[in-house]
N, C-alpha and C positions, 0 to 999 in steps of 0.2 A: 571595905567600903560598905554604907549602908545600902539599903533597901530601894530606898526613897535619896540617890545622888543629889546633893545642891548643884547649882547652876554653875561652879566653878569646876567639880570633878566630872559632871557630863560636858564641859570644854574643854576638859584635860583626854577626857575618853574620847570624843570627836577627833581632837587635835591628831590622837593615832591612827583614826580609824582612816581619816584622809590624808595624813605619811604614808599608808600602805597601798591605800587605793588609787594606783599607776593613774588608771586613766581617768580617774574624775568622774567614774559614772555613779558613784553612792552606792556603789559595792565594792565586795571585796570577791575575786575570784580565784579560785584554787588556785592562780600561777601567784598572784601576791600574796596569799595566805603562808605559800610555801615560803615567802621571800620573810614573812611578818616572824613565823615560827623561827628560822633558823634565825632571827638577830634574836629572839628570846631562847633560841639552846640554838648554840650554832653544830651541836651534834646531831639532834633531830633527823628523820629519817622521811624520804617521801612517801612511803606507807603512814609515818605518824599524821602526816601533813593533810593525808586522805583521812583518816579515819578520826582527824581533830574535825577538819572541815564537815564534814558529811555529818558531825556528833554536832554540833553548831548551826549549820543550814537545818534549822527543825521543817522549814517549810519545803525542803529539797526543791527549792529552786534550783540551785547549782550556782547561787553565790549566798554570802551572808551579808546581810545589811543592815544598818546599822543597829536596830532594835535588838538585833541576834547578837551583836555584837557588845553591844552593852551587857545584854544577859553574860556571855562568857567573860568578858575583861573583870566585871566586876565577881563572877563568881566562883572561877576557875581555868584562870590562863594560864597559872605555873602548871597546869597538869599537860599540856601535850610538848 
């Protein structure tokens, strides 16, 4: 994905980011993140799940949303 998303792939990117986000508050919190990771490696590990999240949460809020979330989907989600 580029740099600069069109308006079709940041609704493609949204459209997951609110599949994962249970409760509809416009984050994503460790217990969905965990849930989000294991349908992309359902081997994954809850230490991976920690140490994806907390690499993602750059502003350590203790959730990601969705700006944070754009940066990782487009730029390295096969990695955790």
């Amino acid at each position: 994905m580029s740099k600069n998303p069109s308006q079709k792939e940041l609704d493609e990117i949204r459209e997951n980011f609110n599949f994962f986000d249970d409760d509809k508050n416009g984050l994503i919190e460790l217990d969905e993140f965990i849930k989000l990771l294991k349908v992309i490696d359902p081997t994954s590990t809850i230490k991976q799940a920690e140490q994806g999240f907390s690499h993602i949460d750059k502003d350590k809020s203790g959730s990601i949303d969705f700006g944070e979330f754009i940066i990782w989907w487009e730029s390295y989600w096969w990695q955790y």
